[in-house]
C-alpha positions in Angstrom: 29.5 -2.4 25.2 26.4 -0.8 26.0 23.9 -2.1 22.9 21.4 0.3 23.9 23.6 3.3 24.4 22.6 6.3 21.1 26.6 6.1 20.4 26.2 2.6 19.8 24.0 2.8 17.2 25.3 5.6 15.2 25.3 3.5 11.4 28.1 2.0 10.0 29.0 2.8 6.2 27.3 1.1 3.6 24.1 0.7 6.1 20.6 0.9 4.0 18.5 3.6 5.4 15.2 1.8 4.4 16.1 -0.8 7.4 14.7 2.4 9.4 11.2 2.1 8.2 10.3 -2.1 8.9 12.0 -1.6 12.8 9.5 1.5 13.5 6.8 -0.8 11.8 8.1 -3.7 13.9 7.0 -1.6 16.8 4.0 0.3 15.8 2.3 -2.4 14.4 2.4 -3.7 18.1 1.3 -1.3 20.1 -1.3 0.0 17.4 -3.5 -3.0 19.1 -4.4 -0.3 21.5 -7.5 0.6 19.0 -8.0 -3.1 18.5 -9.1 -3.6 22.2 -13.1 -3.4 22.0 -12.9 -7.0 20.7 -11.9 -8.3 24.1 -14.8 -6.3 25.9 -17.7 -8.7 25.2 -15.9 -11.8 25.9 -14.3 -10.1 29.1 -18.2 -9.9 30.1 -19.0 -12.9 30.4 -15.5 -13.7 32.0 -17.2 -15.1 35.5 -20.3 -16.4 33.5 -18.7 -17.7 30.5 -22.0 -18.6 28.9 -24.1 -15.4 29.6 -22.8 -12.6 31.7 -23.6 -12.3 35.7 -24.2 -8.3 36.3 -23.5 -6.5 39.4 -26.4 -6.0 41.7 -27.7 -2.6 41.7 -26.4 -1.8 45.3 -22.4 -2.7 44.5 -20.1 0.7 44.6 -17.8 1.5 42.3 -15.0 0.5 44.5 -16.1 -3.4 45.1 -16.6 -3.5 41.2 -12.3 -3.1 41.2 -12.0 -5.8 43.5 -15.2 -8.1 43.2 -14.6 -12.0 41.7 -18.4 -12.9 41.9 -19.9 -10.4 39.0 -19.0 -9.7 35.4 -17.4 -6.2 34.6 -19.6 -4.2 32.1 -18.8 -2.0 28.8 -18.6 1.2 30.2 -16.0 0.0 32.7 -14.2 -2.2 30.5 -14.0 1.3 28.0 -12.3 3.2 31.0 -9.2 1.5 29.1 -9.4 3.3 26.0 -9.0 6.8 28.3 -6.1 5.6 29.8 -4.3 4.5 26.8 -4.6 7.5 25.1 -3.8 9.6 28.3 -0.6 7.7 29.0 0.0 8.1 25.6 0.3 11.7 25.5 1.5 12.3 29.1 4.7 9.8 28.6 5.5 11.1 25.4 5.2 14.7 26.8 7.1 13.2 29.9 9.8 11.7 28.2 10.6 13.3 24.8 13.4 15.3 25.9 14.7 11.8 27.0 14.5 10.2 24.2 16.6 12.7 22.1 19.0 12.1 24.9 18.7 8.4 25.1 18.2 8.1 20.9 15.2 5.4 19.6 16.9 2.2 20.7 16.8 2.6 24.1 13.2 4.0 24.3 12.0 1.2 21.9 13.1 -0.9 24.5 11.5 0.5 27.4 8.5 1.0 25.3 8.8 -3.0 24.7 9.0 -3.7 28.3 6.2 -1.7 29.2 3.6 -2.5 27.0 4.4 -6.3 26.9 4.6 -6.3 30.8 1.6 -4.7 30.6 -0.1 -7.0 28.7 1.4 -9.6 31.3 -0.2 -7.9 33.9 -3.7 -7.8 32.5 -3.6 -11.1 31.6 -3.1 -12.0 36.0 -6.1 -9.1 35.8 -8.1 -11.4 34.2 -7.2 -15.1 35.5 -8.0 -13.4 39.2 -10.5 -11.1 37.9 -9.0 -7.6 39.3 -9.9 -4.9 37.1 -7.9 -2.5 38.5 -5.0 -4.9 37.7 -6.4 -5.1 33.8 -6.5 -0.7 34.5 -3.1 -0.5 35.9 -1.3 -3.3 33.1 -2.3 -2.4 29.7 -3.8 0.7 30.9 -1.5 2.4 32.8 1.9 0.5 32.4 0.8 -0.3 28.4 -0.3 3.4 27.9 3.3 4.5 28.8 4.8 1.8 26.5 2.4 3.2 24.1 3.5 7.2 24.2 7.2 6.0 24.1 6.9 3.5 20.9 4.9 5.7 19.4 7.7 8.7 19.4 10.5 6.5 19.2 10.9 6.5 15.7 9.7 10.0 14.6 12.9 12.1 15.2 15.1 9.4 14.0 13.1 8.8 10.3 12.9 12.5 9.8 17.3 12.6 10.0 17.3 9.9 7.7 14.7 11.5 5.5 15.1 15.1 4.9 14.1 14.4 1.3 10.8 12.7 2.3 10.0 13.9 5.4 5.7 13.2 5.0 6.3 9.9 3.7 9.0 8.8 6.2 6.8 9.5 9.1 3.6 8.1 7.6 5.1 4.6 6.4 5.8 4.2 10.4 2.4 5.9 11.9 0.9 3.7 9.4 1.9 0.9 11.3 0.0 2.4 14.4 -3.6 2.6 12.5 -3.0 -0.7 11.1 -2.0 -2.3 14.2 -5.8 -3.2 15.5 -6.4 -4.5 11.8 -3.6 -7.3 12.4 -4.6 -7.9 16.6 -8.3 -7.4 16.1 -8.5 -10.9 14.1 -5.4 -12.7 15.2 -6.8 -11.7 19.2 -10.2 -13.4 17.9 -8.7 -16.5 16.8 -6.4 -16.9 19.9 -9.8 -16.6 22.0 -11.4 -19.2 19.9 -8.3 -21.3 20.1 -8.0 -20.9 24.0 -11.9 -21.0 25.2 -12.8 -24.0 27.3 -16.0 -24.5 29.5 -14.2 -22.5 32.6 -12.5 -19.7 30.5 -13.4 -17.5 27.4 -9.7 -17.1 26.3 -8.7 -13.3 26.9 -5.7 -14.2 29.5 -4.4 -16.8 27.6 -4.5 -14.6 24.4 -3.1 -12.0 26.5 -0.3 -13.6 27.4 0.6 -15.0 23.9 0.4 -11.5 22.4 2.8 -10.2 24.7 5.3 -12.6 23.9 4.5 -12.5 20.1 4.9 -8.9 20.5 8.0 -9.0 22.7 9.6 -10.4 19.7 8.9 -8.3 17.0 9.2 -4.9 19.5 12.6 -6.2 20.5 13.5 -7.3 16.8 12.3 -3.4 15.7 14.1 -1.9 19.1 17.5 -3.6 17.9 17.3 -2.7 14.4 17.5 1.1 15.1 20.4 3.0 13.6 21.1 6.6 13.5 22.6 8.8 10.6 25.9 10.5 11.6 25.6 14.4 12.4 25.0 16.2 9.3 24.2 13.4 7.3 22.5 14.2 3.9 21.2 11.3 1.2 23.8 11.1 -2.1 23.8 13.7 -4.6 20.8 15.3 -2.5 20.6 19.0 -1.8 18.9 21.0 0.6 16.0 22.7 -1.7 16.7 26.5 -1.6 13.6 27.7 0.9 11.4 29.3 -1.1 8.5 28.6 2.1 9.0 30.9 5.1 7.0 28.0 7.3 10.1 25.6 6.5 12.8 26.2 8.5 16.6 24.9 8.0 17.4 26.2 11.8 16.3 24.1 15.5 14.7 25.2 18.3 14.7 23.5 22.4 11.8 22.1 23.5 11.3 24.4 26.3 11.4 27.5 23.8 9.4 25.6 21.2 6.4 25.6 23.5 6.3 28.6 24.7 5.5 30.3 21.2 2.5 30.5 19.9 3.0 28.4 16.4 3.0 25.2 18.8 -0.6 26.0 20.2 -2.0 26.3 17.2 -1.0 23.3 16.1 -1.9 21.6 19.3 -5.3 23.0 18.8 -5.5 21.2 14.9 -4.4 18.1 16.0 -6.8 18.3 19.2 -10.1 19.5 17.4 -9.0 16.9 13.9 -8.4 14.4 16.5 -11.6 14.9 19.0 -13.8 15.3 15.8 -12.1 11.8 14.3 -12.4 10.1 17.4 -16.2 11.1 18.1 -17.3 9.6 14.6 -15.2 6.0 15.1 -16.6 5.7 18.2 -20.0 6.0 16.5 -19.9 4.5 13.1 -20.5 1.0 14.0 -24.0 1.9 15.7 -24.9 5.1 13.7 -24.6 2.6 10.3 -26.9 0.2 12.1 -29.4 2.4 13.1 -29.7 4.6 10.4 -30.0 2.2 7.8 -31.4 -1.0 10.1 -33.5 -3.6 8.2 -31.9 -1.8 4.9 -28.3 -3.1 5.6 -29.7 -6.7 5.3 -32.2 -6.6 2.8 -35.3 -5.6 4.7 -37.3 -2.0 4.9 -37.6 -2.5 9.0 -37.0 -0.1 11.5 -34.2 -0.9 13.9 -36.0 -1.3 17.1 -38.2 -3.6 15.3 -35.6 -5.9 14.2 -35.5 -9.6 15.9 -32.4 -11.1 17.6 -31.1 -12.6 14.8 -31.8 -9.6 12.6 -29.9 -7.3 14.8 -26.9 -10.2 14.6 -26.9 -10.2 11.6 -26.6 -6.4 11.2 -24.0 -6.3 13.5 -22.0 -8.0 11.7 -22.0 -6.2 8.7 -21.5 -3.3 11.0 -18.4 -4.9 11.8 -17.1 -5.0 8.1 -17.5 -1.6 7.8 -15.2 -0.7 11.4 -12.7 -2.8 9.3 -13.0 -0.7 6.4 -12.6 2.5 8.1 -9.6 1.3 9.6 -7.9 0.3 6.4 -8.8 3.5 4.6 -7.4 5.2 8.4 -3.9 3.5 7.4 -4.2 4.5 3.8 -4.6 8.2 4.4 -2.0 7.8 6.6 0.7 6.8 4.6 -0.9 8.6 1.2 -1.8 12.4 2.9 1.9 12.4 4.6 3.8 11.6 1.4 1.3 14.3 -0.3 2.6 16.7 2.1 6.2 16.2 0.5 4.4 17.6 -2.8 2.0 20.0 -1.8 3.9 21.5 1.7 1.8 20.9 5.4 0.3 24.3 5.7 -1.9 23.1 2.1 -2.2 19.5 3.3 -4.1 20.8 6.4 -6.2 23.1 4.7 -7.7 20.2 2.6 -8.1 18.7 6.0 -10.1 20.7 7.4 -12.2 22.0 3.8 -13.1 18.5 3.0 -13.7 17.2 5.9 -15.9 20.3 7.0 -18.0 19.3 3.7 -17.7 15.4 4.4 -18.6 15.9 7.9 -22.0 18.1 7.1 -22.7 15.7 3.9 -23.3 12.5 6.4 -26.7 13.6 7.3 -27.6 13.2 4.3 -26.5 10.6 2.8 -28.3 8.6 6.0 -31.6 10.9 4.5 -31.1 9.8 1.2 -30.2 5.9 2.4 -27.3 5.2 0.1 -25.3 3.3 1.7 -22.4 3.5 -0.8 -22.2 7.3 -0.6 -22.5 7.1 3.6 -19.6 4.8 3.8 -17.5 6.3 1.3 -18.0 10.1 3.3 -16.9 7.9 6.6 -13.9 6.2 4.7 -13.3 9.7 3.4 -13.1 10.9 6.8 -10.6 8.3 8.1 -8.4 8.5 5.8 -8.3 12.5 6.9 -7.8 11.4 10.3 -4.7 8.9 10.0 -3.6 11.6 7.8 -3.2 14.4 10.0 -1.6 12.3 12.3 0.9 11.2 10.0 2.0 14.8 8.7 2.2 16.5 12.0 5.3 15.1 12.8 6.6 16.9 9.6 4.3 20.1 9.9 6.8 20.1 13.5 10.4 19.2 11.7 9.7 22.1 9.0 8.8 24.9 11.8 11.2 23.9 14.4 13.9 21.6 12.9 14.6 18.4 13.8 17.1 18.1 16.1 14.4 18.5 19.1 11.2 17.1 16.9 10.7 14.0 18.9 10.4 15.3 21.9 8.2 18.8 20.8 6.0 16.2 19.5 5.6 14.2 22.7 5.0 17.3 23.7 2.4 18.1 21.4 0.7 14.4 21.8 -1.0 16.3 24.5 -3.7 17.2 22.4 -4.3 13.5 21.8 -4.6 12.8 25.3 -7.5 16.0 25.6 -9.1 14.9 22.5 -9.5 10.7 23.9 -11.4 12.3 26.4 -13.4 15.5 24.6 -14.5 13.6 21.4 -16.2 10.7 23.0 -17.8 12.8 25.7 -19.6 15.1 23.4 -20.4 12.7 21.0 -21.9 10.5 23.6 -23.9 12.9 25.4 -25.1 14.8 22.6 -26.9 11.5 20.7 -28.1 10.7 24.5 -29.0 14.0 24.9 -31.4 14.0 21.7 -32.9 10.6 21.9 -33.9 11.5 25.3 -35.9 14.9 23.6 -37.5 11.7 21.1 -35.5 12.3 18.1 -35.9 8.7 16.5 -32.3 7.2 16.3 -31.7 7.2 13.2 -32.2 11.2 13.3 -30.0 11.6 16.5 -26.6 11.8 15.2 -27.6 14.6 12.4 -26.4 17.7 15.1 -23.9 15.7 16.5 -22.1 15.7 13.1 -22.8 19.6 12.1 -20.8 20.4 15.4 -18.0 17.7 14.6 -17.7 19.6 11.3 -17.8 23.3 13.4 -14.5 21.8 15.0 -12.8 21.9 12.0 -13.7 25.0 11.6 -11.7 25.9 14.3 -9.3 23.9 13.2 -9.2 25.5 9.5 -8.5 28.8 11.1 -6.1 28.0 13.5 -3.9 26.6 10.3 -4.6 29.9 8.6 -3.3 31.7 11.7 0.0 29.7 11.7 3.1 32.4 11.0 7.1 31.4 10.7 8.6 31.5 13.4 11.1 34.5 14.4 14.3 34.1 14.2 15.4 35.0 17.8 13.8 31.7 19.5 16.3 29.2 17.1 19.2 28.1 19.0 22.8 29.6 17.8 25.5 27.7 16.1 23.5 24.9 15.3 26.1 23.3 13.1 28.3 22.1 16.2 30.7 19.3 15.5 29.6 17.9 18.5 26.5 15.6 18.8 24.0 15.7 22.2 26.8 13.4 23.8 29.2 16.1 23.7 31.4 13.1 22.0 33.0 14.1 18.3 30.3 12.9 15.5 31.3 10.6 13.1 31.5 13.3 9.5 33.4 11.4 7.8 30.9 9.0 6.7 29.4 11.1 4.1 27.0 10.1 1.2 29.3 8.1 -0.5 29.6 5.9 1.9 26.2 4.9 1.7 26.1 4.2 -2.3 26.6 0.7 -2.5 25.7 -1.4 0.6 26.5 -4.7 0.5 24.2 -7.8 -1.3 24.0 -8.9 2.9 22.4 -5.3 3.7 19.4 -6.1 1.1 18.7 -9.6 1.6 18.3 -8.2 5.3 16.2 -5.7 3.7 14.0 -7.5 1.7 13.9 -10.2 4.4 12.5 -7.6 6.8 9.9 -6.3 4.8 8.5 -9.4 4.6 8.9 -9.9 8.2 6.2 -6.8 8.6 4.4 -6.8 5.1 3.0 -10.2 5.4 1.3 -9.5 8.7 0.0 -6.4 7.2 -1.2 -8.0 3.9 -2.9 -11.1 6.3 -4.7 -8.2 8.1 -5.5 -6.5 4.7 -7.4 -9.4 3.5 -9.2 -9.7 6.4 -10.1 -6.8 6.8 -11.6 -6.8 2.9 -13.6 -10.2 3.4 -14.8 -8.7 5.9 -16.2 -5.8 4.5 -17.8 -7.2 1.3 -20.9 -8.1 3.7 -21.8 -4.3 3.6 -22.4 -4.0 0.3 -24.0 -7.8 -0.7 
């Protein structure tokens, strides 16, 4: 028997759907570490020096820089990594959503494990031989592709076993993704601490024990898939008579879905939500420190008079609030998709883009007005907005084109992450340069590059205003076939009742896996909160 085959893992009777949940967890809590990276960047500069870093000379190329074992890499090349997570993403889940319908969520989880464990593998011999391209092509490249398939994997498959709860079913897993880095982050830091000696700063060594910790819990999550027979409806549930002409009860092919025009709109909201969202994380550590400078510690000093251990000590305060933002990113997550359920997605994204237009503008000046508390509640504000709307897409999809196809149109439609990795921290980036380099002081050089964050979701408002149903004519016919993908006979018999009275096994095992990913996630919660209280002592 083939364990990973999708017939294989059709559920038995008297299986407890809220197993579903903790296995997508299991593996998005994983490979969420992607946004937890940046805390291997300053150690991985002083790789070669260990103590301070040794810089390339000014006359190296970009091409000895892959290769060279004398010199230290820099930020900016170390940062290449976040491009190439979030392109892989997009491009693998685009690549391979159609398979993963075919294949169902087990086997992709397990490619998914493979790849971004391997990957992590093959950074870690990146690092102990000092090949950057190897560190690219491991977790970039190889992990990227891990990344886009784990991250679909689940979407399709909670949506079936939650047609009641659609918003929340979806954000309880892409939770796990946001609050993936809030787990790594610390647990990467203490690995590096535990494994630093006078000849090595600890980053392969860590590497290689993450991949293994996460080999266990991905392939724990992977095995733990099940999916509901064919026409499989929760007990004494109903379909709601459609009273919204945006929610659909029909399905629609891939290849038909994105060729109408209700999929690029909504690949431009989750492009412009995404590029604005990005563009202010990747800022909000060094716009809080020099906005407020001396202030954040106690003192009425200007930034670029503030000593060494003035600016270390801002820094880390800085750091609290990252930590912060992304708790309230996994929040929103979790709390805007199950609102979605309540209020329907076309609502949801209006308040999107409404509040955060007026969030987005407001951050000027609150920095003007040097309250702290109301700055970082606008950026927590903001994040939450941001986890949110990718939480509820997924949904936004199932209720315009059903759900039989939903996983892969929404590889399909991670696209638009990919596009925004690249767009948000480019414009941000070069618009602060841009005005610093015309002397606007730096804590004055972020004030446009906000206003024209919020003008993308303006676009973004009226894109969502623009979204129609879709017509009838592009929904495949007979959708009700007794046949599943496999063209094998689905299991109909197991109806609802089946499903009323698992056994006291099925929740031990349920309680029991909780644990197994809430404990992790309530570690990383308090750590994120100690944290934090530096910013406002």
């Amino acid at each position: 028997m083939n364990l990973l085959d999708k017939k294989n893992t059709i559920a038995n009777p008297q299986f407890n759907r809220w197993l579903v949940p903790p296995a997508a967890l299991c593996i998005h809590l994983c490979i969420g570490m992607a946004y937890g990276f940046s805390v291997f960047w300053l150690p991985l500069t002083k790789a070669i020096g260990i103590s301070q870093a040794l810089p390339f000379p000014a006359e190296i190329t970009f091409f000895e820089k892959l290769f060279t074992t004398q010199y230290d890499w820099d930020k900016p090349l170390l940062g290449w990594m976040y491009t190439l997570f979030f392109v892989f993403l997009g491009c693998s889940a685009a690549i391979f959503g159609r398979w993963l319908e075919e294949a169902g969520p087990r086997k992709a989880g397990f490619v998914s494990t493979l790849c971004w464990c391997g990957g992590l593998m093959i950074s870690s011999l990146g690092v102990y031989t000092h090949q950057l391209w190897l560190l690219w092509l491991g977790a970039g490249v190889i992990g990227g592709i891990g990344l886009g398939l784990g991250y679909i994997s689940p979407v399709s498959t909670l949506i079936k076993w939650f047609p009641d709860k659609r918003g929340m079913a979806t954000g309880m897993a892409i939770m796990g993704f946001g609050g993936g880095a809030m787990i790594g982050s610390p647990l990467a830091d203490m690995l590096m601490k535990y494994f630093a000696t006078p000849t090595s700063v600890g980053v392969w060594e860590t590497f290689l024990s993450l991949a293994l910790l996460y080999f266990i819990f991905m392939t724990i999550g992977t095995f733990a898939y099940r999916v509901p027979p064919e026409n499989w409806k929760p007990l004494h549930w109903k379909p709601p008579e459609i009273k919204n002409s945006m929610i659909t009860q029909n399905h629609m092919q891939v290849d038909d879905a994105w060729k109408t025009p209700q999929f690029w709109l909504l690949w431009l909201m989750l492009c412009l939500n995404v590029s604005a969202g990005i563009g202010i994380i990747g800022m909000s550590s060094p716009m809080l420190q020099e906005i407020f400078a001396g202030r954040l510690i106690g003192i009425d000093v200007e930034f670029g008079q503030l000593n060494q251990d003035q600016l270390g000590k801002i820094a880390a305060i800085a750091a609290g609030f990252t930590g912060l933002l992304s708790l309230f990113n996994i929040g929103g997550r979790f709390f805007w998709a199950s609102l979605s359920d309540l209020l329907g997605r076309k609502t949801t994204y209006y308040l999107f883009f409404i509040l955060g237009f007026t969030f987005y503008a407001l951050v000027p000046l609150a920095g003007k007005t040097g309250n702290i508390l109301l700055f970082s509640s606008l950026f927590c504000f903001i994040l939450t907005m941001y986890g949110g709307c990718f939480a509820t897409i997924p949904a936004y999809l199932a209720d315009m084109f059903g759900t039989k196809m939903v996983g892969a149109i929404h590889g399909r439609l991670l696209t638009a992450w990919s596009v925004a990795g690249i767009l948000g921290p480019v414009l941000v980036n070069y618009i602060n340069a841009a005005q610093i380099h015309s002397g606007i002081p730096k804590n004055q050089a972020y004030n446009s590059t906000m206003f024209i964050l919020a003008i993308l979701l303006l676009g973004g408002l009226i894109c969502n205003f623009l979204l129609k149903p879709i017509d009838p004519k592009h929904f495949v016919k007979g959708n009700h076939s007794k046949q599943n993908s496999t063209g094998e006979p689905t299991t109909l018999e197991l109806t609802s009742a089946d499903y009323l009275k698992p056994k006291v096994t099925s929740w031990v095992l349920l309680i029991s896996f909780w644990l197994l990913v809430g404990i992790p996630i309530m570690w990383g919660t308090w750590k994120t909160v100690l944290q934090s209280f530096a910013l406002f002592n």
